[in-house]
C-alpha positions as CSV (number, residue, x, y, z in Angstrom):
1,X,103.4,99.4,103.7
2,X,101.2,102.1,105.6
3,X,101.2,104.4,102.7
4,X,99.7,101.3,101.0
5,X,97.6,100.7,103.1
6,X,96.4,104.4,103.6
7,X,96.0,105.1,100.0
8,X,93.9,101.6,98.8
9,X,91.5,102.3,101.8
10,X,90.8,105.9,100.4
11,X,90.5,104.4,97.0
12,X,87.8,101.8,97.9
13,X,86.4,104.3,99.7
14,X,85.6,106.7,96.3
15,X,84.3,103.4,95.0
16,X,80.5,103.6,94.7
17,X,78.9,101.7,97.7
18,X,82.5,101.8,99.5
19,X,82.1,104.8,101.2
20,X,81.8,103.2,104.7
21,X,84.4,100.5,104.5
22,X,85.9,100.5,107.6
23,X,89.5,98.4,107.7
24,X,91.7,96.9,104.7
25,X,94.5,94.4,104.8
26,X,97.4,94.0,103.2
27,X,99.3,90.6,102.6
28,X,102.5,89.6,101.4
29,X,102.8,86.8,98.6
30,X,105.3,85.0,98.9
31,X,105.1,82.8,95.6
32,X,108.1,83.6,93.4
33,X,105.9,83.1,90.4
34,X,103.4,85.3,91.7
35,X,103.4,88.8,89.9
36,X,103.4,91.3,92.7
37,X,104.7,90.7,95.9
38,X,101.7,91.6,97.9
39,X,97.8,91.3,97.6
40,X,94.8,93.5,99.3
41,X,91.4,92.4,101.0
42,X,88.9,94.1,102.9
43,X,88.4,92.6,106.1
44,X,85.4,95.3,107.6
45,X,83.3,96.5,105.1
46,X,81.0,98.4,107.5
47,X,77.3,99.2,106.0
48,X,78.8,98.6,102.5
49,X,77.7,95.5,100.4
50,X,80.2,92.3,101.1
51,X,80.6,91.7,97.2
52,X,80.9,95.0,95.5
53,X,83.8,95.9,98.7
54,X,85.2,92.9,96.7
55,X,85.0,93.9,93.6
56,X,86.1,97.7,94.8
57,X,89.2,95.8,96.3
58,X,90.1,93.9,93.2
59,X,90.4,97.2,90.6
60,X,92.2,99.5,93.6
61,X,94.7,96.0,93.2
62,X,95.3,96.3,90.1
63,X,95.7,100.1,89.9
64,X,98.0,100.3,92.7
65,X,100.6,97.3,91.6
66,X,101.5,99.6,89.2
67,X,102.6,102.0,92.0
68,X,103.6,99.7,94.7
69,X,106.2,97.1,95.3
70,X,106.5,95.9,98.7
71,X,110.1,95.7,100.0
72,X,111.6,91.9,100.9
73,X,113.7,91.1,103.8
C-alpha cells in the first residue's frame, strides 16, 4: 500500500500542473463487482489547479491498476 501510494504521488506529480500536489489517498473498494480493489484521490493539491489534479489522478489510476492489486484480509 505505501509503495502505492509513493509511486501515484510521483506520477501526478510529472503531470503538467501537478507539480505541487502535496498529499494523495488511497481507498479500498470493496464492491465485488468493482474491477480493482482499490481507487486513488487527491486530497491536497497545493498551488495546483483542483480539476486537472483530478484529471492527473484519474490516468495515474488507470496506469497503475495494471501494476497494483491491493491485498484482502
Amino acid at each position: 500500500m505505501q509503495a502505492l501510494r509513493w509511486r501515484a504521488l510521483a506520477e501526478i506529480r510529472q503531470q503538467p500542473g501537478c507539480h505541487n500536489v502535496q498529499d494523495i489517498a488511497i481507498n479500498h473498494v470493496t464492491n465485488d463487482r468493482a474491477e480493482n480493489n482499490w481507487s486513488l484521490c487527491v486530497v491536497s493539491v497545493g498551488a495546483a489547479d483542483a480539476n486537472t489534479a483530478a484529471r492527473a489522478a484519474l490516468y495515474v489510476q488507470s496506469v497503475l491498476r495494471r501494476d497494483y492489486d491491493l491485498m484482502t484480509d
